[in-house]
LUMZABA-129246 format. One line per field, with one value per residue: residue number from 1; z, y, x of N, C-alpha, C in turn. Coordinates in Angstrom, 2 decimals. Each point is the difference from the previous one (the first is absolute). Layout:
<rs>
pos c(NUM,...) .
n.pz c(Z,...) .
n.py c(Y,...) .
n.px c(X,...) .
ca.pz c(Z,...) .
ca.py c(Y,...) .
ca.px c(X,...) .
c.pz c(Z,...) .
c.py c(Y,...) .
c.px c(X,...) .
</rs>
This chain:
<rs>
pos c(1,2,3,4,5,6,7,8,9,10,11,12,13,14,15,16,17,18,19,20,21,22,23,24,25,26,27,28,29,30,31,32,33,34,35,36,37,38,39,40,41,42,43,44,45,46,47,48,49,50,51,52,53,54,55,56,57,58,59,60,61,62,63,64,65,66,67,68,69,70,71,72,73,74,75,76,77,78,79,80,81,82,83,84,85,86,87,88,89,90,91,92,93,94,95,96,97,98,99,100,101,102,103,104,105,106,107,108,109,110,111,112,113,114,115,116,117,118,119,120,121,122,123,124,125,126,127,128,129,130,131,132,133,134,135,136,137,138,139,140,141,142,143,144,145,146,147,148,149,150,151,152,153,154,155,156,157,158,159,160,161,162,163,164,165,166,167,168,169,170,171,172,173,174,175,176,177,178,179,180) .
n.pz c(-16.41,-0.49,1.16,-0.80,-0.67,1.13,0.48,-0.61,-0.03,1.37,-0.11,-0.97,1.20,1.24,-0.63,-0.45,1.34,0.88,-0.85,0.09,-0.72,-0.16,1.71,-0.53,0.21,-0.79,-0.82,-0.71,-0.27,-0.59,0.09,0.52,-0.04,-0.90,-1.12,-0.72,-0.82,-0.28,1.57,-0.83,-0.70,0.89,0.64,-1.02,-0.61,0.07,-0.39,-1.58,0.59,0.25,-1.50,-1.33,0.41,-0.19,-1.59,-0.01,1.02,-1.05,-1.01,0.63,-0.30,-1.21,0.16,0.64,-0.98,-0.93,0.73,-0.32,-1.02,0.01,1.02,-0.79,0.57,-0.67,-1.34,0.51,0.62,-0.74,-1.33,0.31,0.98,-1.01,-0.81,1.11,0.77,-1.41,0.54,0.10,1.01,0.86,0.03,0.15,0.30,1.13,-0.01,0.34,0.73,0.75,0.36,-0.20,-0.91,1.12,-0.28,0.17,-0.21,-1.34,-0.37,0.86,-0.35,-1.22,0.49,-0.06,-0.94,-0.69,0.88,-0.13,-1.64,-0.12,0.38,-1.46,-1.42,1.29,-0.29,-1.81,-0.12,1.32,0.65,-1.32,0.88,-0.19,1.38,-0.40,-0.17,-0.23,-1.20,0.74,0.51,-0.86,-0.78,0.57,0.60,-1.17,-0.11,1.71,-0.43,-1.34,0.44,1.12,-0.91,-1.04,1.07,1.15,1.64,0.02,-0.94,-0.66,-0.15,0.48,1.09,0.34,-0.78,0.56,1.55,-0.27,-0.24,0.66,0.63,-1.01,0.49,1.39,-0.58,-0.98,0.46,1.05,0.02,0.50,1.10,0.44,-0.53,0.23) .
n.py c(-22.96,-0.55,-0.15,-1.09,-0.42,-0.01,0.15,-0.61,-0.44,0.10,-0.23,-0.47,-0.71,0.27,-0.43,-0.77,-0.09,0.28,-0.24,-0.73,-0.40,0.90,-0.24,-1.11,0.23,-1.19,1.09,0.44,-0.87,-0.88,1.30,0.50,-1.30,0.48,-0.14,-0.87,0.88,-0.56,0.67,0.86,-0.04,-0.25,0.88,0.85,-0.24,0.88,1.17,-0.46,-0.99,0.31,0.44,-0.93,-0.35,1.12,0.14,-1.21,0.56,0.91,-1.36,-0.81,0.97,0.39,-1.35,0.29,0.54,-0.93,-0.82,0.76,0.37,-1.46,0.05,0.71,1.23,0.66,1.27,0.86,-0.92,-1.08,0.67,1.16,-0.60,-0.54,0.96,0.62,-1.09,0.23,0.61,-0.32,-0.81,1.03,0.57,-0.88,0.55,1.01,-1.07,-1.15,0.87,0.76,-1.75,0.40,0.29,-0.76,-1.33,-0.79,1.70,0.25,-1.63,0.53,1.10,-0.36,-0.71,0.94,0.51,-0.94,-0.83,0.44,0.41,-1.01,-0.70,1.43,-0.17,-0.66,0.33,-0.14,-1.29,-0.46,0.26,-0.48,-0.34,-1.70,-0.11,1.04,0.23,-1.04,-0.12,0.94,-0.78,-1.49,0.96,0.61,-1.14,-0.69,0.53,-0.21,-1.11,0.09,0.50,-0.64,-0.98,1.15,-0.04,-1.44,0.10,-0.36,0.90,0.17,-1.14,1.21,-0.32,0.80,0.13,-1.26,0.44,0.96,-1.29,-0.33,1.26,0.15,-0.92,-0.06,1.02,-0.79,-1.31,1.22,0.69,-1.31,-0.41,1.36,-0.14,-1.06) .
n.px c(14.00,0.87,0.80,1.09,-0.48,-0.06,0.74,0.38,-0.75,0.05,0.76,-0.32,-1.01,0.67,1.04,-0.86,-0.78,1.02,0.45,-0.92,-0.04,0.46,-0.43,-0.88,0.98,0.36,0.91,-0.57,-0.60,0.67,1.24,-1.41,-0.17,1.40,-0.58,0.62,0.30,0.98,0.17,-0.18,1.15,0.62,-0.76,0.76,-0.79,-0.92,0.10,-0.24,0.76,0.77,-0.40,-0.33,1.10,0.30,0.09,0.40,0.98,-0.03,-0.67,0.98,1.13,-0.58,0.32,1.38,0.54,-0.85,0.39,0.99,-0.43,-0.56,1.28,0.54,-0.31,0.77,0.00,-0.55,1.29,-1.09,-0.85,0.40,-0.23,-0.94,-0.03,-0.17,-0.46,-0.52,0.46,0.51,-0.89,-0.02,1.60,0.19,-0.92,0.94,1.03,-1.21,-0.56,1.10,0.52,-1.87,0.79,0.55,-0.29,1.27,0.67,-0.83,0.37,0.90,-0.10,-0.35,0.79,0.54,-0.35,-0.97,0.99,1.00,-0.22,-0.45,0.90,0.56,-0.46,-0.09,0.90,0.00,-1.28,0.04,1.34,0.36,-0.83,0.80,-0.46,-0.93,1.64,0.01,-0.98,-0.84,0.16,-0.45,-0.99,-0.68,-0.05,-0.25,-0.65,-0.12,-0.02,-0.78,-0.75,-0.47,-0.29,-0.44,-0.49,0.29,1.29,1.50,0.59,-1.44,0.15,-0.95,0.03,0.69,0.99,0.22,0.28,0.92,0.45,-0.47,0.66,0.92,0.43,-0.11,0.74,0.71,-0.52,0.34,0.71,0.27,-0.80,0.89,1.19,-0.41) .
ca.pz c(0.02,0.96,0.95,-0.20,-1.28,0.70,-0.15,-1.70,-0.54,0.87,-0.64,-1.41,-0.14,0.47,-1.21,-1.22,0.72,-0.03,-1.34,-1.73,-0.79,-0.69,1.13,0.14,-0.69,0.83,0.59,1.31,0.42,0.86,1.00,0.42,0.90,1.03,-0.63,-1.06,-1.56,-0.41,0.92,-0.53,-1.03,1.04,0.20,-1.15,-1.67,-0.43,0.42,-0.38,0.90,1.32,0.54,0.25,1.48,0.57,-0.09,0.72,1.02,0.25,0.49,1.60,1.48,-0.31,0.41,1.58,-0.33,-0.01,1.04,1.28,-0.39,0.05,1.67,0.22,0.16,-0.52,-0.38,1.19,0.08,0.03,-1.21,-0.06,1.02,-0.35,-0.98,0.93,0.15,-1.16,-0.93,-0.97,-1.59,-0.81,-0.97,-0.76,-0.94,-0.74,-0.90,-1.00,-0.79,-0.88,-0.86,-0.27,-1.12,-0.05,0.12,1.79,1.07,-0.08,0.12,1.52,0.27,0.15,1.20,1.40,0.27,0.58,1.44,0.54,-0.24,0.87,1.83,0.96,0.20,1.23,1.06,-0.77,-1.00,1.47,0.30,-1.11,-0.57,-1.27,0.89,-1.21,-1.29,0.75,-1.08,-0.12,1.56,-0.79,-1.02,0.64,0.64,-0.47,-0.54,0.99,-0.18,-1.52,0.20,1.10,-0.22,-0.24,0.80,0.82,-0.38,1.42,0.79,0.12,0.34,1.73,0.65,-0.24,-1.60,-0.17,0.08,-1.01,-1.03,0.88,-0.06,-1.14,-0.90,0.54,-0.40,-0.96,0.39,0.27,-1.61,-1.61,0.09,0.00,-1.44,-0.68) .
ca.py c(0.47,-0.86,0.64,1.28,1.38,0.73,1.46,0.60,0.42,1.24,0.73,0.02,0.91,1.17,0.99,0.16,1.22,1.32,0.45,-1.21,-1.25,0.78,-0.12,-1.51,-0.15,-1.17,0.22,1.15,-0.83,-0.76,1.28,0.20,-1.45,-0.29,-1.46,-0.09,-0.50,-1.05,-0.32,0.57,-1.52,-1.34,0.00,0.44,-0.34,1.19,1.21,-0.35,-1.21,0.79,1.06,-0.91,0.17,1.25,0.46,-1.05,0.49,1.13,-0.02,-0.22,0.88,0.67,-0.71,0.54,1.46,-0.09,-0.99,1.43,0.83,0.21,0.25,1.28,0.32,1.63,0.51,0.52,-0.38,-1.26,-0.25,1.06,-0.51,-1.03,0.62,0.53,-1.27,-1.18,0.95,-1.07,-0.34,1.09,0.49,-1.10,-0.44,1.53,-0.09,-0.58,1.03,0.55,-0.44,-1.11,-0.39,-0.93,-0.60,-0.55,0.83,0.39,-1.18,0.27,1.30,-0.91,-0.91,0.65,1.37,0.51,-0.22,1.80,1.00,-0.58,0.73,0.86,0.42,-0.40,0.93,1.20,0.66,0.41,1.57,0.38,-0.22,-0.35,-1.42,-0.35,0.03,-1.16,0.50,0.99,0.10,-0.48,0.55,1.27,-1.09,-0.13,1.64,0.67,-0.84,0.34,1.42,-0.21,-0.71,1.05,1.34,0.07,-0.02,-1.03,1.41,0.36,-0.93,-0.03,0.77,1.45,0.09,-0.45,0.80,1.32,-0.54,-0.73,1.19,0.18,-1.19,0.35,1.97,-0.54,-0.65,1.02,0.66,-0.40,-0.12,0.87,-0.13,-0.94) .
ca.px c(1.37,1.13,0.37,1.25,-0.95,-0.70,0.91,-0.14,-1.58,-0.47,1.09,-0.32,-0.98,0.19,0.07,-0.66,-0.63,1.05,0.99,-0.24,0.55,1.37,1.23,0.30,1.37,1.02,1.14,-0.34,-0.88,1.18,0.40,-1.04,0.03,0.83,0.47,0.94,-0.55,-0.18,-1.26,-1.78,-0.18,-0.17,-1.78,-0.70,0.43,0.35,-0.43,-1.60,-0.90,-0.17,-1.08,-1.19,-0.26,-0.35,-2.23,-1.16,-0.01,-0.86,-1.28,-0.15,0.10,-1.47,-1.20,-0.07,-0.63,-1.45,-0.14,0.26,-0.78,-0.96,-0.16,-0.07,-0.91,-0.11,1.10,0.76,1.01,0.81,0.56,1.13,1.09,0.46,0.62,1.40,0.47,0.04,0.84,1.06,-1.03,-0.41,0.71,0.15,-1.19,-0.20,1.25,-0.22,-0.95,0.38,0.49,-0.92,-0.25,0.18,-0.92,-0.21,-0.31,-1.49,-0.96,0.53,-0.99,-1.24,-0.19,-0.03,-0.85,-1.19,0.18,0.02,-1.06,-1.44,0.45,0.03,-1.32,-0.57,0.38,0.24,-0.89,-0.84,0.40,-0.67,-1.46,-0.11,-0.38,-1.23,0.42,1.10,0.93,1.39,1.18,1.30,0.90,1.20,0.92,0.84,0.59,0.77,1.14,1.23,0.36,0.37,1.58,0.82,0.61,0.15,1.27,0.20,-0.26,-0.65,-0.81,-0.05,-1.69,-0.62,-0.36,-1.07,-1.21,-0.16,-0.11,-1.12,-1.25,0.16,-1.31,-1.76,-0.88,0.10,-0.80,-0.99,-0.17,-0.82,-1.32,-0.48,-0.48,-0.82) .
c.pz c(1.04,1.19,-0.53,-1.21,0.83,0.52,-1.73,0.08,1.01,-0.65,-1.33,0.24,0.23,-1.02,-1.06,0.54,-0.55,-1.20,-1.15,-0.29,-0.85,0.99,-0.04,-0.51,1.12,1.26,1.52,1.03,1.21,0.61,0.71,0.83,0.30,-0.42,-1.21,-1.85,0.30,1.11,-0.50,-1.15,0.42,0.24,-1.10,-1.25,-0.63,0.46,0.32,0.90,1.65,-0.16,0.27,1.71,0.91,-0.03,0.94,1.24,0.06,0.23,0.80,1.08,-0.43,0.48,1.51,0.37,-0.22,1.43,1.26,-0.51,0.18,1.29,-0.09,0.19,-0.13,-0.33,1.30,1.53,-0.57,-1.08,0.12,0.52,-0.56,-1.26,0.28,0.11,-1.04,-1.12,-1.19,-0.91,-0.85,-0.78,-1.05,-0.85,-1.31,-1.43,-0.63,-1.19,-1.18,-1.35,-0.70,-1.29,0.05,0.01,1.09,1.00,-0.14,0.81,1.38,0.19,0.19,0.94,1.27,0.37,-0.06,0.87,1.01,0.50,0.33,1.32,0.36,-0.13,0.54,0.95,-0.57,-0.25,1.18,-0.28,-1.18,-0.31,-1.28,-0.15,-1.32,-1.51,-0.03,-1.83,-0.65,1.89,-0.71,-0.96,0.89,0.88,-1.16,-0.78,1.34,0.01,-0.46,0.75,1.33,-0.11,-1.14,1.22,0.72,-0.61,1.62,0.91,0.92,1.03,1.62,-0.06,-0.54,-1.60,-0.46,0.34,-0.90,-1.53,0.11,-0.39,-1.47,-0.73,0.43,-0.50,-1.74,-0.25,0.15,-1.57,-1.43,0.75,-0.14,-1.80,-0.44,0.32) .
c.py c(-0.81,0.96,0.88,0.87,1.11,1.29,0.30,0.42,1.20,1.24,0.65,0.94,1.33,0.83,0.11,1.29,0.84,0.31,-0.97,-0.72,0.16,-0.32,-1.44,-0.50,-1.28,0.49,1.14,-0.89,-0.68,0.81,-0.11,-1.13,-0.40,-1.55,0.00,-0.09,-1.37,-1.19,0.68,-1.46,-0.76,-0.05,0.33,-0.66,1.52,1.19,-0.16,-0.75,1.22,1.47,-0.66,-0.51,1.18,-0.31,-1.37,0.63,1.31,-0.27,-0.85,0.92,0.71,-0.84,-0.04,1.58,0.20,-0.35,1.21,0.88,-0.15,-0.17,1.80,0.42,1.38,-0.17,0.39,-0.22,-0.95,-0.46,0.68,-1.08,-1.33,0.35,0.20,-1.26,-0.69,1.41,-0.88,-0.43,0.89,0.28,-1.54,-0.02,1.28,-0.36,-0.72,0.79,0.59,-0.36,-1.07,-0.32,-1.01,-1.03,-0.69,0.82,0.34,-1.04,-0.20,1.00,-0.75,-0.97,0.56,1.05,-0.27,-1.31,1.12,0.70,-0.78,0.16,1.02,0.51,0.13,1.68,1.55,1.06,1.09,1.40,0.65,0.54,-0.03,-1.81,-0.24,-0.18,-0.82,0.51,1.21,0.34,-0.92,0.58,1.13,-0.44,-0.24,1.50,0.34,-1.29,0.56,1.50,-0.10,-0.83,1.02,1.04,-0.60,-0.56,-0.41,1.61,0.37,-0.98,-0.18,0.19,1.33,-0.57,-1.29,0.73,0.94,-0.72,-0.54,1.38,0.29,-0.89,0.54,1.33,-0.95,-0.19,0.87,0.23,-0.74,-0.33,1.44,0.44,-0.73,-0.19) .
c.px c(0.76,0.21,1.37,-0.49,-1.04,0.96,0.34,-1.48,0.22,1.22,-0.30,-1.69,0.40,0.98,-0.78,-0.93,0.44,0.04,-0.72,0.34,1.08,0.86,0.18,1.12,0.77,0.72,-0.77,-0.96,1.06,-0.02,-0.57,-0.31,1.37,0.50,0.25,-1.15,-0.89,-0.88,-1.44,-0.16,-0.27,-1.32,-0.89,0.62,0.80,-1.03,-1.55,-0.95,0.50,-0.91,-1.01,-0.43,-0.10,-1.38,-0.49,0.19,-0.60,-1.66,-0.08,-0.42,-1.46,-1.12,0.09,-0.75,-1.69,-0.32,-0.27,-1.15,-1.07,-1.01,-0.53,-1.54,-0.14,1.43,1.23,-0.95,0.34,0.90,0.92,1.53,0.03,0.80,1.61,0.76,0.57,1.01,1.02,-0.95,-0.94,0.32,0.62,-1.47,-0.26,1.24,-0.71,-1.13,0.89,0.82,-0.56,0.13,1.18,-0.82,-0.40,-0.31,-1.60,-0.79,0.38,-1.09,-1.58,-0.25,0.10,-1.05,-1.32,-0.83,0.05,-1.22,-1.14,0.27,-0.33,-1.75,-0.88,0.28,-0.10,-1.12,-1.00,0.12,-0.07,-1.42,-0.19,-0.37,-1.28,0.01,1.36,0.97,0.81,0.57,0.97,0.80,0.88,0.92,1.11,0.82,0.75,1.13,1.01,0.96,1.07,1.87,0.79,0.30,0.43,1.16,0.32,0.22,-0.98,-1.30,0.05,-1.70,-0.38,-0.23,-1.23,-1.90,-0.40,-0.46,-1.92,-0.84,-0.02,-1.29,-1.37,0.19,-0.16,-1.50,-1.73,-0.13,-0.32,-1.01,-1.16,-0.26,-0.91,-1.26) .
</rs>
Protein backbone atom coordinates (compact mmCIF):
# COMPACT_ATOMS: atom_id res chain seq x y z
CA UNK A 1 0.00 0.00 0.00
CA UNK A 2 1.43 3.40 -1.11
CA UNK A 3 1.74 5.87 1.84
CA UNK A 4 -1.32 8.39 0.60
CA UNK A 5 -3.73 5.08 0.08
CA UNK A 6 -2.87 4.39 3.61
CA UNK A 7 -5.48 6.72 5.52
CA UNK A 8 -8.21 5.46 2.75
CA UNK A 9 -7.34 1.80 3.60
CA UNK A 10 -7.27 2.70 7.63
CA UNK A 11 -10.50 4.62 7.07
CA UNK A 12 -12.40 2.16 4.84
CA UNK A 13 -11.11 -0.72 7.40
CA UNK A 14 -12.49 0.90 10.32
CA UNK A 15 -15.92 1.35 8.75
CA UNK A 16 -16.25 -1.82 7.07
CA UNK A 17 -15.65 -3.09 11.07
CA UNK A 18 -18.21 -1.03 12.31
CA UNK A 19 -21.08 -1.23 9.94
CA UNK A 20 -19.83 -3.75 6.49
CA UNK A 21 -19.45 -3.46 3.43
CA UNK A 22 -22.87 -1.84 2.76
CA UNK A 23 -20.82 1.39 4.59
CA UNK A 24 -17.95 1.36 1.65
CA UNK A 25 -19.51 4.08 -0.16
CA UNK A 26 -17.01 6.97 -2.32
CA UNK A 27 -18.79 9.66 -1.06
CA UNK A 28 -18.94 8.72 2.66
CA UNK A 29 -15.45 7.38 2.34
CA UNK A 30 -14.02 10.91 1.10
CA UNK A 31 -16.13 12.67 4.18
CA UNK A 32 -14.48 10.60 6.47
CA UNK A 33 -10.52 11.42 5.15
CA UNK A 34 -11.48 14.85 4.43
CA UNK A 35 -10.57 14.66 0.71
CA UNK A 36 -12.26 15.11 -2.47
CA UNK A 37 -14.35 12.00 -4.90
CA UNK A 38 -12.37 12.12 -7.15
CA UNK A 39 -8.95 12.02 -4.72
CA UNK A 40 -10.26 7.92 -3.77
CA UNK A 41 -10.02 7.78 -8.02
CA UNK A 42 -7.03 9.25 -8.00
CA UNK A 43 -5.56 6.16 -5.75
CA UNK A 44 -8.29 3.80 -6.75
CA UNK A 45 -9.49 2.67 -10.11
CA UNK A 46 -12.77 2.00 -8.44
CA UNK A 47 -14.57 0.54 -5.37
CA UNK A 48 -13.52 -3.07 -6.34
CA UNK A 49 -9.59 -2.64 -6.39
CA UNK A 50 -9.86 -0.56 -2.85
CA UNK A 51 -11.76 -3.55 -1.06
CA UNK A 52 -9.44 -5.85 -2.69
CA UNK A 53 -7.05 -3.84 -0.73
CA UNK A 54 -8.84 -3.87 2.59
CA UNK A 55 -8.70 -7.79 2.44
CA UNK A 56 -4.63 -7.74 1.46
CA UNK A 57 -4.43 -5.49 4.60
CA UNK A 58 -6.74 -7.57 6.69
CA UNK A 59 -4.33 -10.71 6.26
CA UNK A 60 -1.52 -8.50 6.93
CA UNK A 61 -2.55 -7.14 10.18
CA UNK A 62 -3.63 -11.34 10.86
CA UNK A 63 -0.16 -12.32 10.13
CA UNK A 64 0.86 -9.56 12.94
CA UNK A 65 -1.96 -11.16 14.88
CA UNK A 66 -0.52 -15.12 14.49
CA UNK A 67 2.91 -13.53 15.29
CA UNK A 68 1.32 -12.13 18.89
CA UNK A 69 -0.40 -15.33 19.52
CA UNK A 70 1.74 -17.36 19.37
CA UNK A 71 3.87 -15.57 22.22
CA UNK A 72 0.75 -16.38 24.32
CA UNK A 73 0.89 -18.70 26.96
CA UNK A 74 -2.75 -19.27 28.38
CA UNK A 75 -6.05 -18.10 27.41
CA UNK A 76 -6.17 -15.74 30.34
CA UNK A 77 -4.30 -13.37 30.56
CA UNK A 78 -2.65 -13.47 27.44
CA UNK A 79 -4.92 -14.47 24.73
CA UNK A 80 -7.75 -12.50 26.34
CA UNK A 81 -5.62 -8.99 26.05
CA UNK A 82 -4.42 -9.86 22.87
CA UNK A 83 -8.10 -10.17 21.70
CA UNK A 84 -8.84 -6.81 23.55
CA UNK A 85 -5.90 -5.22 21.64
CA UNK A 86 -6.80 -6.48 17.99
CA UNK A 87 -10.70 -5.45 18.37
CA UNK A 88 -11.19 -3.74 14.77
CA UNK A 89 -9.80 -6.74 13.37
CA UNK A 90 -11.93 -8.69 15.16
CA UNK A 91 -14.89 -7.25 14.22
CA UNK A 92 -13.63 -6.67 10.46
CA UNK A 93 -13.19 -10.52 10.35
CA UNK A 94 -16.69 -10.97 12.16
CA UNK A 95 -18.24 -8.64 8.64
CA UNK A 96 -16.39 -10.80 6.62
CA UNK A 97 -18.06 -14.04 8.20
CA UNK A 98 -21.08 -12.73 7.98
CA UNK A 99 -20.97 -11.57 4.52
CA UNK A 100 -19.07 -14.84 3.32
CA UNK A 101 -20.91 -15.62 0.56
CA UNK A 102 -19.03 -13.09 -0.94
CA UNK A 103 -16.18 -14.60 -2.54
CA UNK A 104 -13.22 -12.43 -1.93
CA UNK A 105 -14.62 -12.01 1.61
CA UNK A 106 -14.74 -16.31 2.13
CA UNK A 107 -11.10 -16.81 0.26
CA UNK A 108 -10.07 -13.65 2.86
CA UNK A 109 -11.66 -15.98 5.74
CA UNK A 110 -9.50 -18.93 4.55
CA UNK A 111 -6.23 -17.16 4.56
CA UNK A 112 -6.55 -15.77 7.68
CA UNK A 113 -8.01 -18.28 9.98
CA UNK A 114 -6.27 -21.37 10.24
CA UNK A 115 -2.86 -19.39 10.80
CA UNK A 116 -4.91 -18.24 13.80
CA UNK A 117 -6.29 -21.34 14.86
CA UNK A 118 -2.80 -23.29 14.75
CA UNK A 119 -1.54 -20.33 16.96
CA UNK A 120 -4.13 -20.58 19.02
CA UNK A 121 -4.13 -24.41 19.45
CA UNK A 122 -1.11 -24.35 21.33
CA UNK A 123 -2.87 -22.59 24.13
CA UNK A 124 -6.62 -24.15 23.65
CA UNK A 125 -6.47 -27.74 23.78
CA UNK A 126 -4.29 -27.77 27.70
CA UNK A 127 -6.97 -26.22 29.88
CA UNK A 128 -9.28 -28.18 27.82
CA UNK A 129 -7.86 -31.50 28.71
CA UNK A 130 -8.10 -31.97 25.27
CA UNK A 131 -3.99 -31.71 24.80
CA UNK A 132 -4.69 -36.11 23.89
CA UNK A 133 -7.22 -35.55 21.37
CA UNK A 134 -5.68 -32.75 19.08
CA UNK A 135 -9.01 -33.81 16.58
CA UNK A 136 -11.84 -33.01 18.34
CA UNK A 137 -10.05 -29.55 20.41
CA UNK A 138 -9.98 -28.58 16.38
CA UNK A 139 -13.35 -29.40 15.68
CA UNK A 140 -14.88 -27.62 18.83
CA UNK A 141 -12.39 -24.77 18.09
CA UNK A 142 -13.87 -24.33 15.01
CA UNK A 143 -17.64 -24.73 16.28
CA UNK A 144 -16.45 -21.83 19.31
CA UNK A 145 -15.28 -19.68 16.17
CA UNK A 146 -18.45 -19.93 14.16
CA UNK A 147 -20.37 -19.25 17.29
CA UNK A 148 -18.01 -16.73 18.90
CA UNK A 149 -18.08 -14.13 15.57
CA UNK A 150 -22.25 -14.54 15.75
CA UNK A 151 -22.36 -13.12 19.40
CA UNK A 152 -19.71 -10.94 19.74
CA UNK A 153 -20.40 -7.27 18.97
CA UNK A 154 -18.11 -3.92 19.41
CA UNK A 155 -20.74 -3.60 22.44
CA UNK A 156 -20.02 -6.29 24.06
CA UNK A 157 -16.36 -7.13 23.33
CA UNK A 158 -14.55 -6.45 26.91
CA UNK A 159 -12.79 -8.81 29.33
CA UNK A 160 -15.53 -9.73 31.51
CA UNK A 161 -17.70 -11.04 28.39
CA UNK A 162 -14.76 -12.55 26.84
CA UNK A 163 -14.01 -14.48 30.22
CA UNK A 164 -17.73 -15.51 30.78
CA UNK A 165 -17.42 -16.50 27.14
CA UNK A 166 -13.98 -18.71 28.06
CA UNK A 167 -16.14 -20.40 31.11
CA UNK A 168 -19.05 -21.10 28.73
CA UNK A 169 -16.70 -23.15 26.45
CA UNK A 170 -14.72 -25.13 29.44
CA UNK A 171 -18.74 -26.27 31.30
CA UNK A 172 -19.42 -26.99 27.03
CA UNK A 173 -16.44 -28.97 26.70
CA UNK A 174 -16.97 -30.86 30.39
CA UNK A 175 -20.09 -32.06 29.14
CA UNK A 176 -19.42 -33.61 25.93
CA UNK A 177 -16.50 -35.47 27.47
CA UNK A 178 -18.72 -36.48 30.33
CA UNK A 179 -21.16 -37.72 27.70
CA UNK A 180 -18.87 -39.67 25.76
Amino acid sequence: MKEKQKVWIEVGYALFAAEGPHALKVEGLAKKVGKSKSSFYHHFSDLEVFIELLLNYHIYKAEEIVQQAMECKAIDPDFVELLLSVKEDLLFNRQLRINRDVEGYSKCIEKVHKPIEKAFLKIWAQPLDLKDNPFLAEIILDLVVDNFYLRVTKENLSKEWLLKYWEEIKRMVEGIKKAS
